[in-house]
DRENKOLDO-821229 format. One record per residue (C-alpha): residue in one letter; x, y, z. Coordinates in steps of 0.25 Angstrom, whole numbers, plus 2048, in hexadecimal, padded with zeros to 3 digits. Each point is the difference from the previous one (the first is absolute). Example, Ala and Ser with C-alpha at 12.3 -4.5 7.8 and 13.67 -1.06 7.14 Angstrom:
A8317EE81FS80680E7FE
This chain:
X22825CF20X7FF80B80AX8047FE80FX7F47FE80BX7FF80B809X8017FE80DX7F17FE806X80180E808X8018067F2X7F37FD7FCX7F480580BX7F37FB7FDX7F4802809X7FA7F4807X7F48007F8X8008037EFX7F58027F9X7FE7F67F5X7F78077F3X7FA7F47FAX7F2806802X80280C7FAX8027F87F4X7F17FB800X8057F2807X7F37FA801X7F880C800X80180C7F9X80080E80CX7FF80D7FBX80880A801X7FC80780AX8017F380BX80E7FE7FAX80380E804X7FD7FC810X8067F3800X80E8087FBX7FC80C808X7FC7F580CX80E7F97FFX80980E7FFX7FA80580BX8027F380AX80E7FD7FAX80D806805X8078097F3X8037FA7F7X7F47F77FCX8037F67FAX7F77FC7F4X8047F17FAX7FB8017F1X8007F97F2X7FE8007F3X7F77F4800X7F680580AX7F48057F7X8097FF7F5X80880E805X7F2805805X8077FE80FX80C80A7FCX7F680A7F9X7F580180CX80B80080BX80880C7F7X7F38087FFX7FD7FD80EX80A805806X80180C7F6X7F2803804X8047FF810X80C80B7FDX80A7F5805X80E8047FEX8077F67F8X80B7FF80BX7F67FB809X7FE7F47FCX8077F47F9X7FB7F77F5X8047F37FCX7FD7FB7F3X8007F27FEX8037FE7F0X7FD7F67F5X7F38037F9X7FE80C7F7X7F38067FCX7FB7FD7F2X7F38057F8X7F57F5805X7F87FA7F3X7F97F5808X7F3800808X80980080CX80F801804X8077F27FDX80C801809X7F87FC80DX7F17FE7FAX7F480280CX80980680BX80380E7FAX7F08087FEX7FD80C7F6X80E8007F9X80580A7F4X80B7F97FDX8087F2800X80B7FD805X80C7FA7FAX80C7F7806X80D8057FCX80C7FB809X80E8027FBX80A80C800X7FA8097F5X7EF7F9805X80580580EX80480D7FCX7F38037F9X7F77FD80CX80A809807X7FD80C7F7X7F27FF800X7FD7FC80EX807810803X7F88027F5X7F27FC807X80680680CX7FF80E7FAX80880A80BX8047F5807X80B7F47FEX8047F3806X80D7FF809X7FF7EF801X8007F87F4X7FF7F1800X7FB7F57F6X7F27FC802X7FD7F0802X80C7FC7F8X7FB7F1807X7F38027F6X8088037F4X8097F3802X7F37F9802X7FB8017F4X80D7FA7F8X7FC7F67F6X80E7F9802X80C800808X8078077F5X7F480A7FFX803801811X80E8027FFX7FE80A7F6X7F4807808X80B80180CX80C8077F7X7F280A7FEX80080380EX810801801X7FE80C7F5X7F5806807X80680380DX80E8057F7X7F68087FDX7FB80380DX80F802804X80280B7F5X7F4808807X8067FE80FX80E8047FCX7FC80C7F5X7F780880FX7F37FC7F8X7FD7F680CX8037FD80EX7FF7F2800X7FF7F47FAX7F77F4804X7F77F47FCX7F17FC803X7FD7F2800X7F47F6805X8097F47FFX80D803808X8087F67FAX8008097F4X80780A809X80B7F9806X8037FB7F2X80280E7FAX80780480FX80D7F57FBX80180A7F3X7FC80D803X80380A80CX7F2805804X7FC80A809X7F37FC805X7F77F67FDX7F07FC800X7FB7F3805X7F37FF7FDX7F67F6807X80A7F8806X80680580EX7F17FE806X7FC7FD80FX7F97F37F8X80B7FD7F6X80F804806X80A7F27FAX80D800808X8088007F4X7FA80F7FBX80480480EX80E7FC7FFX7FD8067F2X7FD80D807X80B800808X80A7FE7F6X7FB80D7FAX80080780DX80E7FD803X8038077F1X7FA80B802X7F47FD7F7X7F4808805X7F47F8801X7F08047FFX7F57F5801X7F58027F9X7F37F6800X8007FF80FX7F27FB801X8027F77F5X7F78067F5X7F680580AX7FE7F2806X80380380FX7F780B801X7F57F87FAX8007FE7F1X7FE7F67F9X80A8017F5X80F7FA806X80C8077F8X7F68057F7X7F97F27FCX7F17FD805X8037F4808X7F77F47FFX7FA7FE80BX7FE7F07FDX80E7FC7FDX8087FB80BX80B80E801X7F38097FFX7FA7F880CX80F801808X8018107FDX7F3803805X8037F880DX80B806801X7FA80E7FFX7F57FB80CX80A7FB80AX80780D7FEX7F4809800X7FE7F880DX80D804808X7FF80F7FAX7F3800808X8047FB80CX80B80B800X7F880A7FBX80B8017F4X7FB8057F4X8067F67F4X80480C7F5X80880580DX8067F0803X8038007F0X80680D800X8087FF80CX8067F17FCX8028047F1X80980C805X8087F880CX8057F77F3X8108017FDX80380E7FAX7F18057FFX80180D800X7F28047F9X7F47F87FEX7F78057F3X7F1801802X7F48057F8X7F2803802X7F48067F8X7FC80780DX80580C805X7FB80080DX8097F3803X80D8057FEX80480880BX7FA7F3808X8097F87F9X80B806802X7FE80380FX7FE7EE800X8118007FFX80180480FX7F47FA806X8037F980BX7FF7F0800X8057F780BX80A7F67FFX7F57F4804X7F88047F4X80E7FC7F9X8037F3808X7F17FD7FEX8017FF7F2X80C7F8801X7FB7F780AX7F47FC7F5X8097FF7F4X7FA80C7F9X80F806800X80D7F8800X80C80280AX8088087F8X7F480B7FCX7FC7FF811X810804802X7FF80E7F6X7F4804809X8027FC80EX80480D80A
Protein backbone atom coordinates (compact mmCIF):
# COMPACT_ATOMS: atom_id res chain seq x y z
CA UNK A 1 0.00 0.00 0.00
CA UNK A 2 0.88 3.43 -0.71
CA UNK A 3 2.39 5.72 2.00
CA UNK A 4 0.14 8.58 3.86
CA UNK A 5 0.82 11.92 2.95
CA UNK A 6 1.60 14.12 5.36
CA UNK A 7 -1.82 16.01 6.63
CA UNK A 8 -0.54 19.41 4.95
CA UNK A 9 -0.60 17.44 1.63
CA UNK A 10 -4.13 17.37 1.62
CA UNK A 11 -6.24 21.03 2.17
CA UNK A 12 -9.77 20.61 2.42
CA UNK A 13 -11.97 23.59 3.42
CA UNK A 14 -13.61 23.55 6.89
CA UNK A 15 -17.05 22.77 5.45
CA UNK A 16 -17.58 20.14 2.26
CA UNK A 17 -20.48 19.65 0.77
CA UNK A 18 -22.11 16.47 1.00
CA UNK A 19 -24.60 15.55 -2.37
CA UNK A 20 -26.98 12.89 -0.93
CA UNK A 21 -29.82 15.29 -1.91
CA UNK A 22 -28.97 15.67 -5.23
CA UNK A 23 -29.64 12.04 -5.56
CA UNK A 24 -33.50 12.52 -4.53
CA UNK A 25 -32.63 11.39 -0.77
CA UNK A 26 -36.09 11.72 0.58
CA UNK A 27 -37.20 13.92 -2.02
CA UNK A 28 -36.75 14.15 -5.38
CA UNK A 29 -35.43 18.49 -6.27
CA UNK A 30 -35.41 19.45 -9.74
CA UNK A 31 -32.82 20.60 -11.59
CA UNK A 32 -33.01 23.80 -11.38
CA UNK A 33 -32.92 23.98 -7.25
CA UNK A 34 -29.88 21.63 -7.49
CA UNK A 35 -28.16 23.99 -9.63
CA UNK A 36 -28.35 26.86 -6.40
CA UNK A 37 -27.59 24.54 -3.98
CA UNK A 38 -24.01 23.62 -6.03
CA UNK A 39 -24.09 27.19 -7.32
CA UNK A 40 -24.78 28.25 -3.37
CA UNK A 41 -21.91 26.08 -2.05
CA UNK A 42 -19.24 27.19 -4.84
CA UNK A 43 -19.71 30.61 -4.30
CA UNK A 44 -19.41 30.45 -0.06
CA UNK A 45 -16.54 27.84 -0.46
CA UNK A 46 -12.79 28.71 -0.69
CA UNK A 47 -11.28 26.94 -4.24
CA UNK A 48 -11.40 24.13 -4.45
CA UNK A 49 -14.88 23.12 -3.31
CA UNK A 50 -15.13 20.27 -2.33
CA UNK A 51 -18.07 17.97 -3.25
CA UNK A 52 -18.26 14.44 -1.12
CA UNK A 53 -20.09 11.97 -3.70
CA UNK A 54 -21.16 8.41 -4.31
CA UNK A 55 -22.34 5.96 -6.32
CA UNK A 56 -24.96 4.96 -4.00
CA UNK A 57 -26.63 8.28 -3.68
CA UNK A 58 -29.75 8.14 -5.96
CA UNK A 59 -28.15 5.13 -7.55
CA UNK A 60 -25.29 7.49 -9.32
CA UNK A 61 -28.19 10.27 -9.70
CA UNK A 62 -25.77 12.27 -7.18
CA UNK A 63 -22.64 12.19 -9.59
CA UNK A 64 -24.92 12.88 -12.63
CA UNK A 65 -26.90 16.19 -11.08
CA UNK A 66 -23.78 17.39 -9.44
CA UNK A 67 -21.56 16.76 -13.07
CA UNK A 68 -24.46 18.81 -14.86
CA UNK A 69 -24.62 21.33 -12.47
CA UNK A 70 -21.53 22.28 -12.38
CA UNK A 71 -21.34 22.17 -16.30
CA UNK A 72 -24.29 24.34 -16.29
CA UNK A 73 -22.51 26.99 -13.79
CA UNK A 74 -19.22 27.11 -16.25
CA UNK A 75 -17.09 25.87 -13.26
CA UNK A 76 -13.71 24.88 -14.23
CA UNK A 77 -12.87 21.45 -13.36
CA UNK A 78 -9.82 22.66 -11.31
CA UNK A 79 -11.88 24.41 -9.17
CA UNK A 80 -13.22 21.92 -7.31
CA UNK A 81 -12.59 18.50 -5.96
CA UNK A 82 -14.79 15.52 -5.84
CA UNK A 83 -14.61 12.55 -3.80
CA UNK A 84 -16.36 9.66 -4.64
CA UNK A 85 -17.12 7.14 -2.28
CA UNK A 86 -17.27 3.49 -4.27
CA UNK A 87 -19.08 0.34 -3.77
CA UNK A 88 -22.31 0.35 -5.70
CA UNK A 89 -22.79 0.39 -9.58
CA UNK A 90 -25.81 1.50 -11.37
CA UNK A 91 -27.94 -1.17 -12.94
CA UNK A 92 -31.03 -1.25 -15.17
CA UNK A 93 -34.11 -1.00 -12.54
CA UNK A 94 -36.91 -3.90 -13.18
CA UNK A 95 -38.70 -3.40 -9.84
CA UNK A 96 -41.36 -0.89 -8.94
CA UNK A 97 -38.65 0.83 -6.82
CA UNK A 98 -34.96 0.57 -6.37
CA UNK A 99 -33.97 -2.38 -4.07
CA UNK A 100 -30.57 -1.46 -2.76
CA UNK A 101 -32.18 1.20 -0.07
CA UNK A 102 -36.17 0.84 -0.81
CA UNK A 103 -38.35 4.15 0.60
CA UNK A 104 -35.21 6.47 1.22
CA UNK A 105 -34.17 7.15 -2.57
CA UNK A 106 -37.61 9.13 -4.57
CA UNK A 107 -38.38 8.98 -8.61
CA UNK A 108 -35.29 6.75 -9.49
CA UNK A 109 -34.28 5.46 -13.06
CA UNK A 110 -32.15 3.09 -12.23
CA UNK A 111 -30.96 0.46 -9.35
CA UNK A 112 -28.01 0.26 -7.87
CA UNK A 113 -25.89 -2.76 -7.37
CA UNK A 114 -23.19 -3.63 -4.60
CA UNK A 115 -19.94 -4.68 -5.98
CA UNK A 116 -16.81 -4.47 -3.60
CA UNK A 117 -13.78 -6.09 -4.71
CA UNK A 118 -10.81 -5.16 -6.98
CA UNK A 119 -12.33 -5.50 -10.41
CA UNK A 120 -16.31 -4.30 -8.46
CA UNK A 121 -14.35 -1.26 -7.14
CA UNK A 122 -12.87 -0.53 -10.42
CA UNK A 123 -16.02 -0.50 -12.21
CA UNK A 124 -17.77 1.99 -9.84
CA UNK A 125 -14.55 4.02 -10.60
CA UNK A 126 -15.12 4.10 -14.18
CA UNK A 127 -18.60 4.88 -14.18
CA UNK A 128 -18.77 7.40 -11.34
CA UNK A 129 -16.11 9.53 -14.07
CA UNK A 130 -18.54 8.39 -16.18
CA UNK A 131 -21.71 10.32 -14.52
CA UNK A 132 -19.41 13.01 -13.76
CA UNK A 133 -19.11 13.78 -17.48
CA UNK A 134 -16.13 16.83 -17.77
CA UNK A 135 -15.41 16.32 -14.63
CA UNK A 136 -13.52 13.40 -12.33
CA UNK A 137 -12.93 12.41 -8.75
CA UNK A 138 -9.45 13.06 -7.13
CA UNK A 139 -10.37 11.02 -3.46
CA UNK A 140 -11.58 7.47 -3.68
CA UNK A 141 -12.57 5.46 -0.81
CA UNK A 142 -14.80 2.34 -0.02
CA UNK A 143 -18.31 3.07 0.86
CA UNK A 144 -19.58 1.61 4.28
CA UNK A 145 -17.43 -1.51 3.99
CA UNK A 146 -18.89 -1.90 8.15
CA UNK A 147 -22.45 -2.66 5.96
CA UNK A 148 -20.97 -5.06 3.70
CA UNK A 149 -19.50 -7.13 6.62
CA UNK A 150 -22.71 -6.91 8.32
CA UNK A 151 -24.52 -8.71 6.04
CA UNK A 152 -22.29 -12.00 6.17
CA UNK A 153 -24.22 -15.07 6.72
CA UNK A 154 -21.09 -16.53 8.61
CA UNK A 155 -17.69 -16.03 9.94
CA UNK A 156 -16.22 -17.58 6.92
CA UNK A 157 -18.61 -15.53 4.65
CA UNK A 158 -17.12 -12.35 6.92
CA UNK A 159 -13.76 -13.21 6.59
CA UNK A 160 -14.06 -13.61 3.10
CA UNK A 161 -16.29 -10.11 2.90
CA UNK A 162 -13.07 -8.52 4.56
CA UNK A 163 -10.30 -10.05 1.93
CA UNK A 164 -13.14 -8.02 -0.59
CA UNK A 165 -12.36 -4.94 1.08
CA UNK A 166 -8.44 -5.77 0.95
CA UNK A 167 -8.68 -6.12 -3.00
CA UNK A 168 -10.87 -3.05 -3.32
CA UNK A 169 -8.42 -0.70 -1.93
CA UNK A 170 -5.28 -2.68 -3.95
CA UNK A 171 -7.42 -1.38 -6.23
CA UNK A 172 -7.94 1.95 -4.95
CA UNK A 173 -4.00 2.11 -4.58
CA UNK A 174 -3.43 1.16 -8.28
CA UNK A 175 -5.55 4.57 -9.14
CA UNK A 176 -3.54 6.64 -6.36
CA UNK A 177 -0.21 5.48 -7.66
CA UNK A 178 -1.06 5.46 -11.58
CA UNK A 179 -2.01 9.98 -11.10
CA UNK A 180 -5.72 8.90 -11.69
CA UNK A 181 -6.44 10.03 -7.77
CA UNK A 182 -5.02 12.11 -5.12
CA UNK A 183 -5.99 10.17 -2.30
CA UNK A 184 -7.14 7.39 -0.89
CA UNK A 185 -9.66 6.97 2.06
CA UNK A 186 -12.71 5.29 3.80
CA UNK A 187 -16.31 6.35 4.89
CA UNK A 188 -17.82 4.70 7.53
CA UNK A 189 -20.83 5.04 10.21
CA UNK A 190 -19.31 2.54 12.48
CA UNK A 191 -15.80 3.54 13.26
CA UNK A 192 -14.67 0.21 14.48
CA UNK A 193 -14.81 -0.65 10.80
CA UNK A 194 -12.22 1.96 10.24
CA UNK A 195 -9.66 1.25 12.71
CA UNK A 196 -9.79 -2.26 11.52
CA UNK A 197 -8.95 -1.63 7.86
CA UNK A 198 -6.44 1.27 9.45
CA UNK A 199 -4.05 -2.05 10.92
CA UNK A 200 -3.95 -3.13 7.05
CA UNK A 201 -4.17 -0.58 4.87
CA UNK A 202 -2.22 2.99 4.77
CA UNK A 203 -5.23 5.45 4.32
CA UNK A 204 -5.00 8.98 3.54
CA UNK A 205 -8.14 10.29 5.00
CA UNK A 206 -11.09 8.82 6.47
CA UNK A 207 -14.98 9.39 7.07
CA UNK A 208 -16.62 8.93 10.26
CA UNK A 209 -19.99 9.24 10.06
CA UNK A 210 -22.54 9.80 12.95
CA UNK A 211 -20.02 9.09 15.37
CA UNK A 212 -17.84 12.13 16.76
CA UNK A 213 -21.02 14.09 17.93
CA UNK A 214 -21.37 16.78 20.71
CA UNK A 215 -24.15 13.85 22.00
CA UNK A 216 -22.22 10.84 21.11
CA UNK A 217 -18.23 11.49 21.55
CA UNK A 218 -16.78 7.66 23.36
CA UNK A 219 -13.14 8.15 24.85
CA UNK A 220 -12.01 5.17 23.04
CA UNK A 221 -12.78 6.84 19.24
CA UNK A 222 -10.86 9.88 20.67
CA UNK A 223 -8.01 8.10 21.40
CA UNK A 224 -9.06 6.52 17.92
CA UNK A 225 -8.78 9.87 16.37
CA UNK A 226 -5.68 10.69 17.85
CA UNK A 227 -3.95 7.78 16.79
CA UNK A 228 -4.89 8.69 13.26
CA UNK A 229 -3.68 12.28 13.83
CA UNK A 230 -0.35 11.27 14.91
CA UNK A 231 -0.09 9.26 11.24
CA UNK A 232 -0.96 11.58 9.35
CA UNK A 233 -4.43 10.32 8.34
CA UNK A 234 -6.67 13.33 7.48
CA UNK A 235 -9.80 13.13 9.24
CA UNK A 236 -13.41 14.66 7.96
CA UNK A 237 -16.48 14.15 10.41
CA UNK A 238 -19.38 13.91 8.65
CA UNK A 239 -23.13 13.34 10.63
CA UNK A 240 -22.34 16.01 13.08
CA UNK A 241 -25.93 16.69 14.21
CA UNK A 242 -26.50 13.12 14.23
CA UNK A 243 -28.87 12.57 11.36
CA UNK A 244 -30.62 15.83 11.80
CA UNK A 245 -31.49 15.23 15.27
CA UNK A 246 -29.73 18.17 17.14
CA UNK A 247 -31.34 20.66 14.94
CA UNK A 248 -34.72 19.27 15.48
CA UNK A 249 -35.53 15.98 13.57
CA UNK A 250 -36.86 13.34 14.58
CA UNK A 251 -34.92 10.68 12.87
CA UNK A 252 -31.36 9.80 15.00
CA UNK A 253 -28.70 8.48 12.66
CA UNK A 254 -31.07 8.23 10.20
CA UNK A 255 -33.86 5.81 12.26
CA UNK A 256 -37.18 7.43 13.56
CA UNK A 257 -36.71 7.07 17.11
CA UNK A 258 -39.46 5.80 19.23
CA UNK A 259 -40.42 8.11 21.19
CA UNK A 260 -41.88 5.56 23.98
CA UNK A 261 -39.03 3.31 24.41
CA UNK A 262 -36.62 4.13 27.18
CA UNK A 263 -33.37 5.57 24.73
CA UNK A 264 -36.14 7.64 22.50
CA UNK A 265 -37.23 9.11 26.01
CA UNK A 266 -33.12 9.73 27.03
CA UNK A 267 -32.35 11.28 23.49
CA UNK A 268 -35.03 13.67 23.50
CA UNK A 269 -34.14 14.93 26.99
CA UNK A 270 -31.13 15.21 26.01
CA UNK A 271 -31.71 17.36 23.24
CA UNK A 272 -34.00 19.74 25.89
CA UNK A 273 -31.47 20.14 28.42
CA UNK A 274 -29.13 21.14 25.56
CA UNK A 275 -31.68 23.37 23.64
CA UNK A 276 -31.84 24.88 27.07
CA UNK A 277 -28.04 25.90 27.66
CA UNK A 278 -27.90 27.01 23.83
CA UNK A 279 -30.66 29.44 24.85
CA UNK A 280 -29.23 30.86 27.71
CA UNK A 281 -26.07 31.58 25.71
CA UNK A 282 -27.77 32.62 22.73
CA UNK A 283 -25.79 29.75 20.90
CA UNK A 284 -27.32 28.45 17.99
CA UNK A 285 -26.99 24.29 18.34
CA UNK A 286 -26.03 23.63 14.33
CA UNK A 287 -23.17 26.11 15.32
CA UNK A 288 -22.25 24.17 18.98
CA UNK A 289 -22.50 20.86 16.72
CA UNK A 290 -20.27 22.07 14.12
CA UNK A 291 -17.74 23.85 16.21
CA UNK A 292 -17.36 20.46 18.76
CA UNK A 293 -17.54 18.12 15.61
CA UNK A 294 -14.55 19.96 14.08
CA UNK A 295 -12.46 20.60 17.51
CA UNK A 296 -12.28 16.53 17.42
CA UNK A 297 -8.56 14.98 17.01
CA UNK A 298 -7.51 15.45 13.30
CA UNK A 299 -10.80 17.06 11.88
CA UNK A 300 -9.87 18.98 9.39
CA UNK A 301 -13.31 19.19 7.46
CA UNK A 302 -16.86 18.34 8.59
CA UNK A 303 -19.41 17.32 5.64
CA UNK A 304 -22.85 18.89 5.55
CA UNK A 305 -25.77 18.80 3.22
CA UNK A 306 -28.83 20.72 2.71
CA UNK A 307 -31.81 20.92 0.13
CA UNK A 308 -31.81 24.68 0.88
CA UNK A 309 -29.79 27.03 -0.69
CA UNK A 310 -30.20 29.87 1.11
CA UNK A 311 -28.75 28.06 4.27
CA UNK A 312 -25.31 27.27 3.01
CA UNK A 313 -23.48 30.42 3.13
CA UNK A 314 -25.15 30.47 6.79
CA UNK A 315 -23.74 27.34 7.54
CA UNK A 316 -20.63 27.82 6.68
CA UNK A 317 -20.39 31.22 8.31
CA UNK A 318 -21.56 28.78 11.75
CA UNK A 319 -17.80 27.34 11.88
CA UNK A 320 -16.53 30.88 13.33
CA UNK A 321 -19.32 31.87 15.34
CA UNK A 322 -18.39 32.93 18.52
CA UNK A 323 -19.28 30.79 21.63
CA UNK A 324 -18.14 31.24 25.20
CA UNK A 325 -16.23 28.87 27.17
CA UNK A 326 -19.21 28.78 29.95
CA UNK A 327 -21.65 27.48 27.34
CA UNK A 328 -18.80 24.54 27.24
CA UNK A 329 -18.40 24.25 30.96
CA UNK A 330 -22.25 24.36 31.25
CA UNK A 331 -22.65 21.48 29.15
CA UNK A 332 -20.24 19.61 31.07
CA UNK A 333 -21.41 20.56 34.37
CA UNK A 334 -24.88 18.91 33.35
CA UNK A 335 -23.61 15.84 31.91
CA UNK A 336 -24.69 16.63 28.38
CA UNK A 337 -20.79 16.36 27.38
CA UNK A 338 -18.06 14.21 28.89
CA UNK A 339 -14.62 15.44 30.26
CA UNK A 340 -12.60 14.59 27.50
CA UNK A 341 -15.26 16.13 24.65
CA UNK A 342 -15.38 19.51 27.37
CA UNK A 343 -11.27 19.39 27.01
CA UNK A 344 -11.27 19.60 22.66
CA UNK A 345 -13.51 22.80 23.10
CA UNK A 346 -12.41 24.83 25.96
CA UNK A 347 -10.28 28.10 24.96
Amino acid sequence: MSETPPQDSITLPKVIFGTSGLGNLYVALPHEEKRAIVKAYIESSPKPAVFDSAGKYGAGQALESLGKCLEDLNVDPADVLISNKLAWVRSELITPEPTFEPGVWKDLKFDAVQKISYEGIMECYEQGNELLGKYHSQYVSVHDPDEYWAAATDNTDREKRYQDVLDAYRALTELKTQGKAQAVGVGAKDWRSIQRIDQDVKLDWVMIANSMTVHSHPDDLLAFMRKLRDQGTVVINSAVFNGGFLTGGDYYNYHLIDKESADGQALYTWRERFYDVCKTHSVEPAAACLQFGLAAPGVKSVALSTSNPKRIPHNIALVDAHIPEQFWQDLLDQHLITEQGYELVKK
